[in-house]
MARFINU-674125 format. One record per residue: x negated, y negated, z of N, C-alpha, C in turn; residue in three letters. Coordinates in pm, whole numbers, padded with zeros to 5 digits, always signed. Example, Ala and Ser with C-alpha at 12.3 -4.5 7.8 and 13.67 -1.06 7.14 Angstrom:
<sites>
-01319+00569+00780-01230+00450+00780-01320+00330+00780ALA-01285+00225+00708-01367+00106+00714-01290-00003+00787SER
</sites>
This chain:
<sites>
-01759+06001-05893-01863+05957-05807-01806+05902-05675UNK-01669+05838-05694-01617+05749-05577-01566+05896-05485UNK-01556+06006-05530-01521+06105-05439-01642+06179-05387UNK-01729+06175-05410-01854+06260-05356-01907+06143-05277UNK-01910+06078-05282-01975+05941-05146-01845+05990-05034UNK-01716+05937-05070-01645+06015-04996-01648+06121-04894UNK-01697+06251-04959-01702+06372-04912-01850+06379-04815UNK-01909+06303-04885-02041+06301-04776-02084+06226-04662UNK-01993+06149-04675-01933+05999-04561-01864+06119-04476UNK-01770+06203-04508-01719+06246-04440-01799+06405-04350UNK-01884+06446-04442-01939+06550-04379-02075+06519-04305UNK-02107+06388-04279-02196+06342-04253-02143+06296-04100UNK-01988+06228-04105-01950+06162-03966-01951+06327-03871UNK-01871+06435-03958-01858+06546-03874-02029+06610-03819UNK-02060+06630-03902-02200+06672-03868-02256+06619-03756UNK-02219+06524-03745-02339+06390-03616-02201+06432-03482UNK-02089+06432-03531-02010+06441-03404-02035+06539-03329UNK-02062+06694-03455-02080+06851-03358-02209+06830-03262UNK-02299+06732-03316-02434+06777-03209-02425+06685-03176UNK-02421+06590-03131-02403+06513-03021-02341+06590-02889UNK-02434+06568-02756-02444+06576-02647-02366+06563-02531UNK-02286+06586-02426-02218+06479-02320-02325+06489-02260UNK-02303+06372-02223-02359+06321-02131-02315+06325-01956UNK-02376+06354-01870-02269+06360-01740-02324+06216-01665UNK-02200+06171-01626-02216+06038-01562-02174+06081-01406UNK-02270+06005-01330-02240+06032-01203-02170+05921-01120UNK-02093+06004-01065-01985+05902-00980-02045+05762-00884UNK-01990+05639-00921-02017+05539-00864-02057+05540-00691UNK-02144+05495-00622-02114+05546-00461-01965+05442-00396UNK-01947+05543-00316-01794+05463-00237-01874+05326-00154UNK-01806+05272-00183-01829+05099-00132-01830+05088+00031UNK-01881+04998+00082-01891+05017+00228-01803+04930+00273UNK-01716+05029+00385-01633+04950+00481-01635+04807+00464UNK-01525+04698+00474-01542+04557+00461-01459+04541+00630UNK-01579+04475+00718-01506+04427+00843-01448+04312+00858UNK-01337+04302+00912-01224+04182+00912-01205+04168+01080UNK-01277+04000+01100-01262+03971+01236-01145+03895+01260UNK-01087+03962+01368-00940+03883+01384-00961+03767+01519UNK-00976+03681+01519-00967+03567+01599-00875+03629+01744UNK-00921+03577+01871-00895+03594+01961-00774+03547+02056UNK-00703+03546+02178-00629+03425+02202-00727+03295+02211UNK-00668+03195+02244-00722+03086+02283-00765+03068+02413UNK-00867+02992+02435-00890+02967+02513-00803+02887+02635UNK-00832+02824+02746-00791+02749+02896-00856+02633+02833UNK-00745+02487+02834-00775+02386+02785-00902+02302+02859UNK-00976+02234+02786-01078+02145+02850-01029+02013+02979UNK-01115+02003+03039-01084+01884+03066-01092+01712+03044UNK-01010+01631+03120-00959+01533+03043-01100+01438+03048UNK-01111+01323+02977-01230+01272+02934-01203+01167+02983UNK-01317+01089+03034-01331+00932+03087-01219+00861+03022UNK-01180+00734+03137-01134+00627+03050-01205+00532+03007UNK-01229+00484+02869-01267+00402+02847-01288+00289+02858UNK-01369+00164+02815-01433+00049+02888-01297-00048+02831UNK-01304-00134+02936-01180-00262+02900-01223-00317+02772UNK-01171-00427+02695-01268-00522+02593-01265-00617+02676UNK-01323-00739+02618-01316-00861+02689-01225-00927+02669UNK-01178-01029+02762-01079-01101+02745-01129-01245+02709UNK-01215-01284+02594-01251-01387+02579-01109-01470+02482UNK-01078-01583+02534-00995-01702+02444-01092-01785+02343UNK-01047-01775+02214-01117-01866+02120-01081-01993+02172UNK-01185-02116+02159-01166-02261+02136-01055-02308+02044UNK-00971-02429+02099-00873-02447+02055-00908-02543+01924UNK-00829-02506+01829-00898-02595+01729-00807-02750+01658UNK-00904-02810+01589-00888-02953+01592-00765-02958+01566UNK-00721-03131+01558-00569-03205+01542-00571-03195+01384UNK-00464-03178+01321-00453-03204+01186-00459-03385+01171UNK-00496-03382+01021-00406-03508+01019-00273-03589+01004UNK-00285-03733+01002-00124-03734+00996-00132-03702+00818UNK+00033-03685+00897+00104-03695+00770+00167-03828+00653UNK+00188-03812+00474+00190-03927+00448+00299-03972+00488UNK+00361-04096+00487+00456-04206+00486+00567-04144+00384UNK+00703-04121+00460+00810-04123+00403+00830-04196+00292UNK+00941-04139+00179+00979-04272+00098+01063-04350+00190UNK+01134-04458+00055+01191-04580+00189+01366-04501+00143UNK+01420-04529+00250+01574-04504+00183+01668-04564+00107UNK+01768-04513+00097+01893-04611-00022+01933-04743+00039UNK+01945-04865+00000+01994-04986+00056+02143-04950+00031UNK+02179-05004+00165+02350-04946+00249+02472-05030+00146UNK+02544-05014+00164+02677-05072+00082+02704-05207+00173UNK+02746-05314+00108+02760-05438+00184+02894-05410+00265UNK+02889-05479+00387+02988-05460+00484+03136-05504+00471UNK+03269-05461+00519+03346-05539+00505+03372-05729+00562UNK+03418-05793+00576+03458-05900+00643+03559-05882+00756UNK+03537-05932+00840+03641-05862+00976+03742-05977+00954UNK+03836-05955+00997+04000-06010+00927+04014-06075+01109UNK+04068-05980+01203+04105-06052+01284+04038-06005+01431UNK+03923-05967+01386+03796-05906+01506+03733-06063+01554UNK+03698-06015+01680+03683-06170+01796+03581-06098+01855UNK+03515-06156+01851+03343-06133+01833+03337-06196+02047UNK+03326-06095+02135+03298-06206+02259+03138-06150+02334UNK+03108-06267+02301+02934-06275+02306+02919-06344+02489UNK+02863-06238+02575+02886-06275+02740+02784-06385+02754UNK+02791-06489+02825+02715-06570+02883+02524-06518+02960UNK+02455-06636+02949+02363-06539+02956+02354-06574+03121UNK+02250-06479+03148+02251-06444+03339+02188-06586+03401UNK+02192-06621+03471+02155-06766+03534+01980-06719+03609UNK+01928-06813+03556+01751-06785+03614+01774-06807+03788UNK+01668-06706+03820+01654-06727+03982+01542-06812+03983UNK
</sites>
């Protein structure tokens, strides 16, 4: 049985192939020209443009004094002095009143 399905599968594909038809296909139409614009020289340069407006010369207001600043610390108390041995201390007379 598995050979006669076979054989008729097969005389069945031939059969349909002999009568079948061509078909004639007609040629696509040729595509139309594509135009390509090529840019020109350049032009003669423009001319030059106004000068523009000054700004103003306005000065801001000067602004306030800071405040002070705080108070230093105090500094190191100095090393005690020597004793002068044979220094002569000469203290000038004072100026006479007019």
């Amino acid at each position: 049985m598995n050979r006669s399905i076979l054989m008729l599968a097969l005389a069945a594909t031939f059969g349909l192939a002999a009568c079948s038809e061509k078909t004639a296909v007609a040629p696509a139409p040729a595509p139309a020209p594509v135009v390509v614009t090529v840019p020109g020289p350049a032009g003669p340069a423009g001319a030059t443009g106004a000068t523009g407006n000054t700004g103003a010369a306005v000065t801001g207001a000067t602004g306030a004094t800071g405040a002070t600043g705080a108070t230093g610390d105090t500094g190191e108390k100095g090393d005690k002095g020597r004793t002068g041995g044979d220094t002569v201390v000469i203290v000038p007379a004072p100026a006479p009143a007019r």
